[in-house]
C-alpha positions in Angstrom: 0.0 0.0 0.0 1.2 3.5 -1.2 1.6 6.0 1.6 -0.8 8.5 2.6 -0.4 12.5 2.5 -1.6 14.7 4.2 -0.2 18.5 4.5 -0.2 20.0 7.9 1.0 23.7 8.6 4.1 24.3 10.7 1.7 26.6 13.7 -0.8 23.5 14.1 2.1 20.8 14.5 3.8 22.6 16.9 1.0 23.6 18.9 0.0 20.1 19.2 3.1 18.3 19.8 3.8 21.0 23.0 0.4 20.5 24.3 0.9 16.8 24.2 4.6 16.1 25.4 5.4 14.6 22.1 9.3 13.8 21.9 11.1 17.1 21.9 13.1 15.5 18.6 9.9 16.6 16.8 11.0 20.4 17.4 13.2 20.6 14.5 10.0 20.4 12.4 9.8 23.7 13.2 11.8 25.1 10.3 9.4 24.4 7.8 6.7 26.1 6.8 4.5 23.6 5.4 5.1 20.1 6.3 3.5 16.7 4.4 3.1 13.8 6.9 3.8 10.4 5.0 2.5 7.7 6.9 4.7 4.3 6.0 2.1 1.2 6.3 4.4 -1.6 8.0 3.6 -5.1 9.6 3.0 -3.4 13.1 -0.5 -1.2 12.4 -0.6 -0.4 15.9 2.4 1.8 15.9 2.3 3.4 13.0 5.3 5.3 11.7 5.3 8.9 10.7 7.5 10.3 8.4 8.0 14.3 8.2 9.7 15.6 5.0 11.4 18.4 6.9 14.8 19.7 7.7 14.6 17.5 11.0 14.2 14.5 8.4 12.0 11.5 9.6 11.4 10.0 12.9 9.1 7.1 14.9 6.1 8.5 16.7 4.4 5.8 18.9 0.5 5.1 18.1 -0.7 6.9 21.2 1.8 10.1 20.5 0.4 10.1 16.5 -3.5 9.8 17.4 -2.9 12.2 19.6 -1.1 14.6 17.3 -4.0 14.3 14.4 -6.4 14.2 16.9 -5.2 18.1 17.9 -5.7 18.7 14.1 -9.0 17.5 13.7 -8.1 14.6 11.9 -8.0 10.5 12.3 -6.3 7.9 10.9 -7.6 4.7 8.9 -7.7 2.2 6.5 -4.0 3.5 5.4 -5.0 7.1 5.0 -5.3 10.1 7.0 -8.6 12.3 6.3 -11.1 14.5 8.4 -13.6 12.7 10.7 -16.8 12.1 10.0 -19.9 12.3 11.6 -21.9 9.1 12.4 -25.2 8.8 14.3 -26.9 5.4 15.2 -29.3 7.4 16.9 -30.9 11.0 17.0 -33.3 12.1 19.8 -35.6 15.2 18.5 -38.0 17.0 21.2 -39.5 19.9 21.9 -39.6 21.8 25.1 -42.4 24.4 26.8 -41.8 27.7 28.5 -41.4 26.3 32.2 -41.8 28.8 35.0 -39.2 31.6 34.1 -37.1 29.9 31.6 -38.6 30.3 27.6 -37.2 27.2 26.1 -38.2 27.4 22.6 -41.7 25.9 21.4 -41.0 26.3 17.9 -37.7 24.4 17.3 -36.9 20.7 19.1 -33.7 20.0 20.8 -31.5 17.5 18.7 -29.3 15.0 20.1 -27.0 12.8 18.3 -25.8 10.0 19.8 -22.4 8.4 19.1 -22.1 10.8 16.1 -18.2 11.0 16.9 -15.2 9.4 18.3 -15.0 10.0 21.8 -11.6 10.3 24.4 -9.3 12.5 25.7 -7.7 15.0 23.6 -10.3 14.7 20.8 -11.4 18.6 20.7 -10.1 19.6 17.6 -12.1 16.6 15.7 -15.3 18.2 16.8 -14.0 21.5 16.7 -12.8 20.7 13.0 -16.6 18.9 12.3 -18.4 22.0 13.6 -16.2 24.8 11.4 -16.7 22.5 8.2 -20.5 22.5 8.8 -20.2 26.8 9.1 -21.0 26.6 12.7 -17.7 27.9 14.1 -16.3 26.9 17.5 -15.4 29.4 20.4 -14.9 27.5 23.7 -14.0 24.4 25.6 -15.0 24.0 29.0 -18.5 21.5 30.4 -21.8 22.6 31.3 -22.6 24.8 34.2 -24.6 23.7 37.5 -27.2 25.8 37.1 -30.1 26.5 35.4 -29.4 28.9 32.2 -30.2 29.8 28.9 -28.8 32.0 25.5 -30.5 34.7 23.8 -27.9 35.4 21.3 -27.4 32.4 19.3 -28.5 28.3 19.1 -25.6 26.6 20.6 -24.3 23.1 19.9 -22.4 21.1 22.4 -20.3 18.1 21.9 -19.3 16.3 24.2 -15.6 14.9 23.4 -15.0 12.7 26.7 -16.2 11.7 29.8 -20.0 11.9 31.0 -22.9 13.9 32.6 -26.2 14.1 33.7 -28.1 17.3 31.8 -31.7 18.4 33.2 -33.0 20.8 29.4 -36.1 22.5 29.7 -35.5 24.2 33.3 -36.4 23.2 37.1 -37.8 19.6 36.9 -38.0 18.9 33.5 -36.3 16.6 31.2 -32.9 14.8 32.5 -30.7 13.8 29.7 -27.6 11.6 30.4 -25.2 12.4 27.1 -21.3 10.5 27.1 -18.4 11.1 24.8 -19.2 10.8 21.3 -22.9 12.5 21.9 -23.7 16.1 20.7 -26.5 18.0 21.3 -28.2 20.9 19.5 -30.0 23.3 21.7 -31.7 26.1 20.1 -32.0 29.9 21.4 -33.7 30.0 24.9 -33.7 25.8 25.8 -32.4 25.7 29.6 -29.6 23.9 30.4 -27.7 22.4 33.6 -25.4 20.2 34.4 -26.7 17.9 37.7 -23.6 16.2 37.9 -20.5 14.8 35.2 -17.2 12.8 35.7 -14.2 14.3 36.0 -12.9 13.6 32.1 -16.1 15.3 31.1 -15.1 17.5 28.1 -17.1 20.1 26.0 -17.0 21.9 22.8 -19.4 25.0 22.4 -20.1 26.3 18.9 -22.7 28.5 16.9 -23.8 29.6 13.8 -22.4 32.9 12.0 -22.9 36.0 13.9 -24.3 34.6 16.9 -23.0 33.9 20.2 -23.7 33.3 24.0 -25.1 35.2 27.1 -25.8 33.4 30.2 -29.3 34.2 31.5 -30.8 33.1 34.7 -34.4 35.2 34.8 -37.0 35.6 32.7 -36.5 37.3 29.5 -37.3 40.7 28.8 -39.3 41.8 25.8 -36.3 42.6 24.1 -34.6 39.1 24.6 -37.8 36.8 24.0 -37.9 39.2 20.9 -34.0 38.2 19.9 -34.7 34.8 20.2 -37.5 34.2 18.1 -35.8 36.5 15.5 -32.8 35.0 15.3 -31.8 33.7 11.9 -31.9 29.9 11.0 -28.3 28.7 10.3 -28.2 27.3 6.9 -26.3 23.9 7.7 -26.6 21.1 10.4 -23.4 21.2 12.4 -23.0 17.7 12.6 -24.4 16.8 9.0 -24.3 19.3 7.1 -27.0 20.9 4.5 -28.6 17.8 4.2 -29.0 16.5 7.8 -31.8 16.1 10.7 -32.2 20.2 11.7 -32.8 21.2 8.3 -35.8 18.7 8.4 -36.8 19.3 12.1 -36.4 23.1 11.8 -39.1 25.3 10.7 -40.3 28.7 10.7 -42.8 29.7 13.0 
Protein backbone atom coordinates (compact mmCIF):
# COMPACT_ATOMS: atom_id res chain seq x y z
CA UNK A 1 0.00 0.00 0.00
CA UNK A 2 1.25 3.55 -1.17
CA UNK A 3 1.61 6.01 1.62
CA UNK A 4 -0.79 8.48 2.60
CA UNK A 5 -0.41 12.47 2.52
CA UNK A 6 -1.58 14.75 4.24
CA UNK A 7 -0.15 18.48 4.49
CA UNK A 8 -0.19 19.97 7.85
CA UNK A 9 0.96 23.67 8.64
CA UNK A 10 4.14 24.29 10.70
CA UNK A 11 1.74 26.57 13.68
CA UNK A 12 -0.80 23.50 14.10
CA UNK A 13 2.12 20.80 14.48
CA UNK A 14 3.78 22.61 16.89
CA UNK A 15 1.01 23.55 18.92
CA UNK A 16 0.01 20.11 19.23
CA UNK A 17 3.10 18.30 19.76
CA UNK A 18 3.78 20.96 23.04
CA UNK A 19 0.43 20.51 24.34
CA UNK A 20 0.91 16.83 24.19
CA UNK A 21 4.57 16.13 25.40
CA UNK A 22 5.40 14.59 22.07
CA UNK A 23 9.34 13.85 21.86
CA UNK A 24 11.15 17.09 21.86
CA UNK A 25 13.13 15.47 18.60
CA UNK A 26 9.89 16.56 16.76
CA UNK A 27 10.99 20.38 17.41
CA UNK A 28 13.16 20.64 14.49
CA UNK A 29 10.04 20.43 12.44
CA UNK A 30 9.83 23.71 13.23
CA UNK A 31 11.84 25.14 10.31
CA UNK A 32 9.37 24.44 7.85
CA UNK A 33 6.68 26.09 6.76
CA UNK A 34 4.47 23.61 5.36
CA UNK A 35 5.15 20.08 6.30
CA UNK A 36 3.48 16.72 4.42
CA UNK A 37 3.15 13.80 6.92
CA UNK A 38 3.79 10.41 5.04
CA UNK A 39 2.52 7.69 6.87
CA UNK A 40 4.66 4.33 5.99
CA UNK A 41 2.13 1.17 6.29
CA UNK A 42 4.41 -1.62 7.97
CA UNK A 43 3.63 -5.07 9.57
CA UNK A 44 3.00 -3.37 13.14
CA UNK A 45 -0.46 -1.17 12.39
CA UNK A 46 -0.56 -0.41 15.90
CA UNK A 47 2.37 1.77 15.86
CA UNK A 48 2.33 3.44 13.00
CA UNK A 49 5.30 5.34 11.66
CA UNK A 50 5.31 8.87 10.73
CA UNK A 51 7.51 10.34 8.37
CA UNK A 52 7.96 14.25 8.19
CA UNK A 53 9.74 15.61 4.98
CA UNK A 54 11.43 18.40 6.86
CA UNK A 55 14.77 19.75 7.68
CA UNK A 56 14.58 17.48 11.02
CA UNK A 57 14.23 14.54 8.37
CA UNK A 58 11.98 11.48 9.56
CA UNK A 59 11.43 10.02 12.87
CA UNK A 60 9.13 7.10 14.91
CA UNK A 61 6.07 8.48 16.72
CA UNK A 62 4.44 5.77 18.89
CA UNK A 63 0.46 5.08 18.05
CA UNK A 64 -0.74 6.90 21.23
CA UNK A 65 1.78 10.07 20.50
CA UNK A 66 0.39 10.08 16.50
CA UNK A 67 -3.54 9.76 17.36
CA UNK A 68 -2.91 12.16 19.64
CA UNK A 69 -1.12 14.63 17.29
CA UNK A 70 -3.98 14.27 14.41
CA UNK A 71 -6.39 14.24 16.94
CA UNK A 72 -5.21 18.14 17.87
CA UNK A 73 -5.67 18.75 14.12
CA UNK A 74 -8.97 17.47 13.74
CA UNK A 75 -8.12 14.56 11.88
CA UNK A 76 -8.04 10.51 12.30
CA UNK A 77 -6.28 7.88 10.89
CA UNK A 78 -7.58 4.70 8.89
CA UNK A 79 -7.72 2.25 6.48
CA UNK A 80 -3.98 3.45 5.41
CA UNK A 81 -5.01 7.13 5.05
CA UNK A 82 -5.34 10.08 7.00
CA UNK A 83 -8.63 12.30 6.35
CA UNK A 84 -11.05 14.53 8.44
CA UNK A 85 -13.58 12.67 10.74
CA UNK A 86 -16.84 12.06 10.00
CA UNK A 87 -19.87 12.33 11.56
CA UNK A 88 -21.87 9.07 12.37
CA UNK A 89 -25.16 8.76 14.35
CA UNK A 90 -26.88 5.45 15.19
CA UNK A 91 -29.30 7.37 16.93
CA UNK A 92 -30.85 11.03 17.02
CA UNK A 93 -33.33 12.08 19.79
CA UNK A 94 -35.60 15.21 18.51
CA UNK A 95 -37.95 16.99 21.21
CA UNK A 96 -39.48 19.92 21.92
CA UNK A 97 -39.57 21.85 25.09
CA UNK A 98 -42.43 24.41 26.83
CA UNK A 99 -41.80 27.66 28.54
CA UNK A 100 -41.38 26.32 32.23
CA UNK A 101 -41.77 28.76 35.01
CA UNK A 102 -39.18 31.62 34.08
CA UNK A 103 -37.12 29.89 31.59
CA UNK A 104 -38.57 30.30 27.62
CA UNK A 105 -37.24 27.19 26.13
CA UNK A 106 -38.20 27.37 22.57
CA UNK A 107 -41.66 25.89 21.45
CA UNK A 108 -41.04 26.29 17.95
CA UNK A 109 -37.69 24.43 17.28
CA UNK A 110 -36.87 20.74 19.11
CA UNK A 111 -33.75 19.98 20.80
CA UNK A 112 -31.54 17.51 18.67
CA UNK A 113 -29.30 15.04 20.10
CA UNK A 114 -27.01 12.80 18.27
CA UNK A 115 -25.82 9.97 19.81
CA UNK A 116 -22.45 8.42 19.08
CA UNK A 117 -22.13 10.78 16.06
CA UNK A 118 -18.23 10.98 16.95
CA UNK A 119 -15.17 9.44 18.31
CA UNK A 120 -14.96 9.98 21.76
CA UNK A 121 -11.56 10.33 24.41
CA UNK A 122 -9.32 12.52 25.73
CA UNK A 123 -7.67 15.00 23.62
CA UNK A 124 -10.31 14.72 20.77
CA UNK A 125 -11.42 18.55 20.72
CA UNK A 126 -10.15 19.61 17.63
CA UNK A 127 -12.07 16.64 15.74
CA UNK A 128 -15.32 18.23 16.85
CA UNK A 129 -14.04 21.54 16.74
CA UNK A 130 -12.81 20.67 12.95
CA UNK A 131 -16.63 18.95 12.29
CA UNK A 132 -18.36 22.00 13.57
CA UNK A 133 -16.22 24.78 11.40
CA UNK A 134 -16.70 22.48 8.19
CA UNK A 135 -20.46 22.55 8.83
CA UNK A 136 -20.22 26.80 9.09
CA UNK A 137 -20.96 26.57 12.66
CA UNK A 138 -17.68 27.94 14.07
CA UNK A 139 -16.27 26.91 17.51
CA UNK A 140 -15.44 29.36 20.45
CA UNK A 141 -14.91 27.47 23.65
CA UNK A 142 -14.03 24.45 25.58
CA UNK A 143 -15.03 24.04 28.99
CA UNK A 144 -18.48 21.51 30.43
CA UNK A 145 -21.83 22.63 31.27
CA UNK A 146 -22.59 24.84 34.18
CA UNK A 147 -24.58 23.65 37.50
CA UNK A 148 -27.16 25.78 37.11
CA UNK A 149 -30.08 26.48 35.36
CA UNK A 150 -29.40 28.89 32.22
CA UNK A 151 -30.17 29.80 28.90
CA UNK A 152 -28.83 32.00 25.49
CA UNK A 153 -30.47 34.70 23.79
CA UNK A 154 -27.87 35.41 21.34
CA UNK A 155 -27.42 32.40 19.30
CA UNK A 156 -28.48 28.28 19.06
CA UNK A 157 -25.57 26.65 20.58
CA UNK A 158 -24.30 23.06 19.89
CA UNK A 159 -22.38 21.13 22.37
CA UNK A 160 -20.31 18.14 21.92
CA UNK A 161 -19.33 16.31 24.16
CA UNK A 162 -15.55 14.87 23.36
CA UNK A 163 -14.99 12.74 26.66
CA UNK A 164 -16.16 11.66 29.81
CA UNK A 165 -19.99 11.89 30.95
CA UNK A 166 -22.89 13.91 32.65
CA UNK A 167 -26.19 14.08 33.70
CA UNK A 168 -28.11 17.27 31.81
CA UNK A 169 -31.65 18.37 33.21
CA UNK A 170 -33.02 20.82 29.41
CA UNK A 171 -36.11 22.48 29.67
CA UNK A 172 -35.48 24.19 33.29
CA UNK A 173 -36.41 23.21 37.09
CA UNK A 174 -37.83 19.60 36.87
CA UNK A 175 -37.96 18.94 33.45
CA UNK A 176 -36.27 16.55 31.18
CA UNK A 177 -32.90 14.81 32.47
CA UNK A 178 -30.71 13.76 29.67
CA UNK A 179 -27.55 11.63 30.36
CA UNK A 180 -25.20 12.38 27.14
CA UNK A 181 -21.35 10.45 27.10
CA UNK A 182 -18.41 11.11 24.82
CA UNK A 183 -19.21 10.82 21.33
CA UNK A 184 -22.89 12.53 21.95
CA UNK A 185 -23.67 16.11 20.69
CA UNK A 186 -26.50 17.95 21.33
CA UNK A 187 -28.20 20.92 19.46
CA UNK A 188 -29.99 23.26 21.74
CA UNK A 189 -31.72 26.15 20.10
CA UNK A 190 -31.97 29.89 21.42
CA UNK A 191 -33.68 30.04 24.87
CA UNK A 192 -33.73 25.76 25.78
CA UNK A 193 -32.44 25.73 29.58
CA UNK A 194 -29.63 23.91 30.37
CA UNK A 195 -27.70 22.42 33.62
CA UNK A 196 -25.36 20.25 34.41
CA UNK A 197 -26.68 17.91 37.65
CA UNK A 198 -23.63 16.18 37.94
CA UNK A 199 -20.52 14.82 35.20
CA UNK A 200 -17.18 12.75 35.69
CA UNK A 201 -14.15 14.29 35.98
CA UNK A 202 -12.86 13.56 32.14
CA UNK A 203 -16.12 15.32 31.06
CA UNK A 204 -15.12 17.52 28.15
CA UNK A 205 -17.10 20.05 25.98
CA UNK A 206 -16.99 21.85 22.81
CA UNK A 207 -19.39 25.02 22.40
CA UNK A 208 -20.12 26.26 18.93
CA UNK A 209 -22.66 28.52 16.89
CA UNK A 210 -23.76 29.56 13.76
CA UNK A 211 -22.36 32.93 12.05
CA UNK A 212 -22.87 35.96 13.87
CA UNK A 213 -24.34 34.55 16.86
CA UNK A 214 -22.96 33.86 20.24
CA UNK A 215 -23.71 33.34 24.00
CA UNK A 216 -25.12 35.24 27.06
CA UNK A 217 -25.77 33.40 30.25
CA UNK A 218 -29.29 34.16 31.53
CA UNK A 219 -30.76 33.07 34.68
CA UNK A 220 -34.36 35.15 34.77
CA UNK A 221 -37.00 35.60 32.66
CA UNK A 222 -36.46 37.29 29.48
CA UNK A 223 -37.35 40.69 28.81
CA UNK A 224 -39.28 41.76 25.77
CA UNK A 225 -36.31 42.58 24.08
CA UNK A 226 -34.57 39.09 24.58
CA UNK A 227 -37.80 36.78 24.01
CA UNK A 228 -37.94 39.18 20.86
CA UNK A 229 -34.00 38.17 19.85
CA UNK A 230 -34.74 34.77 20.17
CA UNK A 231 -37.49 34.22 18.08
CA UNK A 232 -35.76 36.48 15.47
CA UNK A 233 -32.75 34.99 15.33
CA UNK A 234 -31.77 33.72 11.91
CA UNK A 235 -31.94 29.86 10.99
CA UNK A 236 -28.34 28.65 10.33
CA UNK A 237 -28.17 27.28 6.85
CA UNK A 238 -26.28 23.90 7.70
CA UNK A 239 -26.63 21.11 10.35
CA UNK A 240 -23.42 21.16 12.44
CA UNK A 241 -22.98 17.68 12.58
CA UNK A 242 -24.44 16.82 8.97
CA UNK A 243 -24.34 19.34 7.11
CA UNK A 244 -26.97 20.90 4.48
CA UNK A 245 -28.61 17.79 4.17
CA UNK A 246 -28.96 16.52 7.80
CA UNK A 247 -31.83 16.07 10.65
CA UNK A 248 -32.24 20.18 11.68
CA UNK A 249 -32.76 21.21 8.33
CA UNK A 250 -35.79 18.74 8.37
CA UNK A 251 -36.78 19.30 12.15
CA UNK A 252 -36.39 23.08 11.82
CA UNK A 253 -39.08 25.34 10.70
CA UNK A 254 -40.26 28.71 10.71
CA UNK A 255 -42.81 29.69 13.00
Amino acid sequence: MPPSYHALTRASIRLRLRSSGVSSRAIALQNAKVLQARVISNRLPKRPIVGFNSPGGAFPMNRRDFNALLAGLGLTFGEGKIHHASATTSRVDVFKLRANDWVPNNPDLPVIVYRNALEAGPDREAVYEDLFSRNDWPPQWRNGVYPFHHYHSLGHEVLGFSNGSARLMLGGPNARTVEVRGGDIAVLPAGTGHCNLGSDTEFAVIGAYPPNQSFDILRAAPTAEQSARIHGLPFPKTDPVQGAAGVLAREWHPS
